[in-house]
C-alpha positions, 0 to 999 in steps of 0.5 A: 397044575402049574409051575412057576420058576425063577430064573437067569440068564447067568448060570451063577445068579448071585455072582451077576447084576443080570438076574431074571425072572422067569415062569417056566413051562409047566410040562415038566411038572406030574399033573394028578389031578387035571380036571377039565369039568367045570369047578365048583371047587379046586379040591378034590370032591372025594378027599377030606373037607378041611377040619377048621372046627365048623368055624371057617367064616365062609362056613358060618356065611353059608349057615347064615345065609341058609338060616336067612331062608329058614327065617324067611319061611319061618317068618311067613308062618309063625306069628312068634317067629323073631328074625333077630333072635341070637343065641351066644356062641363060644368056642372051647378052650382047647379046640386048638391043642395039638393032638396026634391022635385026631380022629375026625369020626369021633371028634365033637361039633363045634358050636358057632362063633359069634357073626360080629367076631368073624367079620373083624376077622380078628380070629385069624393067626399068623399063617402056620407053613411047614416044610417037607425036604424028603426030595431034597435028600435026594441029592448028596452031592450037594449036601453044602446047598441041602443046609444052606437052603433047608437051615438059612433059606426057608426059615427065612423066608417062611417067617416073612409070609408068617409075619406078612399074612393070618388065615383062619387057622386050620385044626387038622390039615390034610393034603393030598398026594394025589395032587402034589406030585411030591406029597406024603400019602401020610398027609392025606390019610392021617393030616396033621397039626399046627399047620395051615399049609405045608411046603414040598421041597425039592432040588433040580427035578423041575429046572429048565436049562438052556442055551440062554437061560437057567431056572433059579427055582419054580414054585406051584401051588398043588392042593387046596381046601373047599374054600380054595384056599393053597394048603400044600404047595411045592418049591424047587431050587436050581443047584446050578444056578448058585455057588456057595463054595470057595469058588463063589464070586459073591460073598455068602451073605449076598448070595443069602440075600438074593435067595432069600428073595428068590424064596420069598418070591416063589411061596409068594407064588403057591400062597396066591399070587397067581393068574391061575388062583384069581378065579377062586378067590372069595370076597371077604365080606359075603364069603361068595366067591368073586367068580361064579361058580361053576368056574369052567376051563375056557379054551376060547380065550385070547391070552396076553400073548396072542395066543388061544388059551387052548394054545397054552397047554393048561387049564385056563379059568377066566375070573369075572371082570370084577377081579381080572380086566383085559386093557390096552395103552398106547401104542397097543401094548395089550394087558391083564389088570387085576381089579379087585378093591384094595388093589385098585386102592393101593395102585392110586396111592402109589403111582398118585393116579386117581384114575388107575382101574387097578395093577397090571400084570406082566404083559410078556409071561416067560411061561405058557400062563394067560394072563401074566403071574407077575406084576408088571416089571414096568411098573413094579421093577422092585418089588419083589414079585415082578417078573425079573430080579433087579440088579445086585445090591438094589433090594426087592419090597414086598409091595403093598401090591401084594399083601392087597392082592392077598387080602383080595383073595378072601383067604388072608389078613395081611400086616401092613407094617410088613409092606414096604413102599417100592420106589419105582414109581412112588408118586410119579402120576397117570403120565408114568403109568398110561404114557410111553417111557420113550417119546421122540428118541427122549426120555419125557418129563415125566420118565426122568429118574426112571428111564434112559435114552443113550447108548453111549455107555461113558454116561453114569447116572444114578440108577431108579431107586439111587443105590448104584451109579449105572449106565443104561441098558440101551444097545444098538441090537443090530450090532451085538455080535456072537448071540442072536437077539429077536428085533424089537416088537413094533409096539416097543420100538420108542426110537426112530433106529427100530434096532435100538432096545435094552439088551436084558430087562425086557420084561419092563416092555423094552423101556431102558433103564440107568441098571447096568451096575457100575459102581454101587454105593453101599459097597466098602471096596469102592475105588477112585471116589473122591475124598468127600464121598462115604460109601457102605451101608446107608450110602446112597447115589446122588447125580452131579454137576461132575459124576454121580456121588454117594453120601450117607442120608436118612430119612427124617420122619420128622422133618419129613425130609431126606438128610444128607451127610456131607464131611463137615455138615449135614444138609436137608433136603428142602425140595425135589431137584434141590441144587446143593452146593459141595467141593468134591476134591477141592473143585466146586460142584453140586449135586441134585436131592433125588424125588424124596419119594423115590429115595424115601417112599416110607415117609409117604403114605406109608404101606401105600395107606393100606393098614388105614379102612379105605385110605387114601394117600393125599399127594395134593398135600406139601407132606402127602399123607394118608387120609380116610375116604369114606366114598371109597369103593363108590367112586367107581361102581365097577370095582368090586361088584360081583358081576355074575353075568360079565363073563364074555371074553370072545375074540369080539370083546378083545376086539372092542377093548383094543380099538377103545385104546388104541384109537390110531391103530385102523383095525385089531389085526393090524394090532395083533400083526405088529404086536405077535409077528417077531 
């Protein structure tokens, strides 16, 4: 089982601009059902098949494809055979009542739905999740943060997921306490109705401490149905790390905000997004799994870290190369991506490259998993499941990265009008994403707006995403005094002094950032701004010919432009970079209009295209917009194909993958020497 916390290097989260995540070690977590057999299913043989009426669309493929071999046999026999012939099907109308009385020995068969139907999926209902806080109650002393995290927190986020994501509705859930360690044996013996999936929620029985850092909350997936779907799940909050009481240094709603996130991003977690669940996952339109089953625990596996799988302490499941890939960039900077369609699709519409193979995930683990649980924090800095929390008062996106990956599962229908186009990359090309941050001790061309290059902490820029003004997270580590600090990996030494690296965020593979918070522009109690400037809510950072300035703006989906209030007008936008003529206390200056897809994402190609049938986002165009691609999925004959016999992941494979990459490094070893010896 495994557990996957998040956390920061301050003790009071919300009163810090230096959150991070974290995936915890798992040791501390029961593990009752540890199987190391080859899988042909994660749930349990011996528990209770999931009661979804007879009607689950894999059920009704499996049926077909066993009724395909029937006919094809009947049909060589009988001259009146029809292999066409459909009998109309129908479901009753109170299949979905509740009913506490449920005995599955006497309920009815259900007859089959429609084919057509099913494939529409149009059958899925917003995903029902319960939660059980019998281990929260555990904990009186904190009876203020049991209300704040039972009332405000999860209901909260549950309704995020709720209106984020359908699944094909459960009739009677059952979830074993054999294998969440804080089950209910009621749950597995008797189920229960009106949920799809049921939370367990706890206080400070699996957080970490240490010297440096402190868990915020760990999340893990537990159970599943006999399509390998998470149904129960368990979610654990660190008291520690946040105060809710008078002695808070953070407004209540702030705090509420971070952990709202922090919620949202740890059910994220049990729901699917984990390396642990991609060799389960099913493709949507043949109801097969992705992977071939059986799915055998793999101990021979180079891990993103250097590590032996069988290092790692946990059962590790390597998916077919159709859903994972192992790559590598320049200067040898290793990688798992996740391939599957729609994420291969959503990655090219957001970061405007034609040629990505899909997303990668985060390359340094904070836990013991292979292959990354996170999406890339050099890529995906604020969405809302990368691997570290950005800084105070700069909001996570649920990306449209993650409704993909979801949708990828085969186990969900996602609501794209929920997804929200991250602005950290949006539209930056291949350069952004294949291409150091760092060349020659400068920021590249490409880069600009998005990393940092001086330590010199009397520069003020607007941070990536123009919320904040900010100064780069870039220090000489050799001359920090009073906390160790490891060098700096050879692979991420950008500059000629190897000592010089961000001091917390390195997660985005030790690329600086302008995201040390100096003053954000949504605050009200901003001091020393000058009379023309107007901050609070809608306010955003613009870089100037003086100090960076904030100004009321908003996006005009009319003019497809961004609008900006200044005293006595309001000007647009024409063009990125665009030089704007103010006076900022009676002095002449301008300011420069920001990327208007960093400042605007939602106005291109909204949810990355991902609502639009095999969308694609046109950026060739002056107004980039989503256009239909019918060849989708044919331009690249790789990608979503079930490729039952590309499972070798020797050191061999590793080996040919990294010298295809890293093509000015002489031999793998020396790779893996730079890369793993600090």
């Amino acid at each position: 089982m495994a557990f996957l916390s998040f956390c920061s290097s301050d003790p009071m989260l919300p009163s810090s601009n230096q959150h991070r995540r974290r995936t915890s070690s798992r040791r501390n977590l029961p593990n009752h059902n540890k199987r190391s057999d080859p899988l042909y299913q994660r749930r349990d043989p011996n528990d209770r098949p999931i009661d979804y009426g007879g009607n689950h669309p894999y059920e009704i493929m499996q049926k077909k494809r066993n009724l395909i071999e029937k006919r094809r046999q009947l049909n060589s026999t009988f001259h009146w055979y029809d292999p066409t012939f459909s009998v109309d099907d129908y479901i009753h109308d109170d299949w979905y009542d509740t009913d506490d009385t449920y005995d599955p020995a006497t309920d009815p068969d259900f007859p089959l739905v429609a084919e057509s139907e099913y494939f529409g999926r149009d059958k899925f209902l917003p995903i029902r999740i319960k939660f059980d806080t019998r281990y929260m109650d555990e904990n009186p002393v904190d009876e203020a943060k049991n209300e704040f995290i039972t009332f405000d927190i999860l209901p909260a986020a549950i309704q995020f997921w709720t209106k984020a994501l359908s699944v094909y509705p459960v009739k009677r859930l059952f979830v074993s306490d054999l294998s969440c360690s804080l089950g209910n044996p009621a749950h597995r013996l008797y189920g229960m109705n009106d949920a799809d999936m049921i939370l367990y929620i706890s206080a400070d029985k699996f957080c970490e401490t240490g010297a440096n850092v402190d868990s915020i909350a760990g999340a893990d997936s537990c159970d599943w149905d006999q399509y390998d779907r998470p149904i129960g799940g368990i979610v654990d909050f660190c008291y520690s790390s946040f105060d809710i009481g008078p002695n808070a240094t953070k407004s209540i709603e702030e705090t509420r905000r971070i952990m709202i996130e922090v919620a949202i991003h740890e059910i994220g977690h049990v729901i699917g997004l984990q390396s642990d669940n991609m060799a389960f996952f099913y493709d949507r339109l043949t109801g097969n799994p992705r992977t071939p089953r059986p799915v055998k625990d793999r101990g021979d596996i180079e891990c993103v870290t250097g590590k032996m799988s069988s290092e790692v302490g946990r059962e590790t499941y390597r998916p077919a190369s159709s859903t994972l890939r192992f790559g590598a960039h320049y200067p040898g900077i290793p990688y798992f991506e996740v391939v599957t369609p729609t994420v291969q699709r959503i990655a090219r519409n957001h970061y405007n490259c034609s040629s990505m193979k899909g997303l990668r995930l985060e390359n340094q683990p904070t836990s013991d998993d292979c292959f990354g649980d996170h999406w890339e924090e050099r890529l995906a800095w604020d969405s809302v499941m990368s691997a570290t929390l950005t800084p105070n008062g700069i909001p996570e996106h649920m990306s449209p990265f993650t409704l993909a990956i979801m949708e990828d599962s085969g186990w969900y229908k996602a609501n794209w009008t929920i997804a929200r186009n991250p602005s950290f990359g949006h539209g930056a090309g291949c350069d952004f994403v294949n291409k150091p941050c760092i060349v020659d001790d400068t920021v590249p061309s490409y880069g600009e707006s998005y990393f940092c290059d001086t330590t010199d902490k009397i520069v003020v820029k607007c941070d990536p995403t123009h919320r904040m003004m900010a100064t780069c997270n870039l220090y000489d580590l050799s001359k920090k005094t009073g906390q160790e600090f490891p060098p700096v990996p050879q692979v991420y030494r950008y500059f000629s002094n190897p000592s010089l690296g961000p001091l917390r965020n390195r997660q985005s593979d030790w690329c600086p950032m302008f995201s040390e918070r100096f003053i954000s522009c949504e605050d009200p109690s901003m001091y020393n701004k000058y009379e023309e400037e107007s901050v609070g809510e809608g306010s955003r950072c613009f870089n100037s010919s003086k100090r960076p300035v904030c100004f009321q703006t908003s996006c005009s989906s009319e003019l497809n432009a961004l609008l900006v209030k200044l005293p006595d007008k309001s000007v647009k936008c024409d063009y990125d970079g665009q030089r704007i003529d103010v006076t900022l206390d009676g002095e002449s200056a301008y300011f420069e209009c920001p990327r208007l897809a960093t400042i605007c994402p939602d106005l291109i190609c909204p949810s990355g295209c991902g609502g639009a049938d095999n969308g694609i986002c046109d950026w060739t165009s002056s107004y980039p917009k989503c256009v239909a691609n019918p060849k989708m999925g044919k331009d690249d004959p790789e990608m979503g194909k079930d490729n039952r016999n590309d499972l070798d992941f020797t050191e061999t494979s590793v080996a040919k993958n990294y010298n295809i990459a890293i093509c000015n490094i002489a031999t793998l070893s020396l790779v893996l020497y730079h890369l793993f010896s600090f």
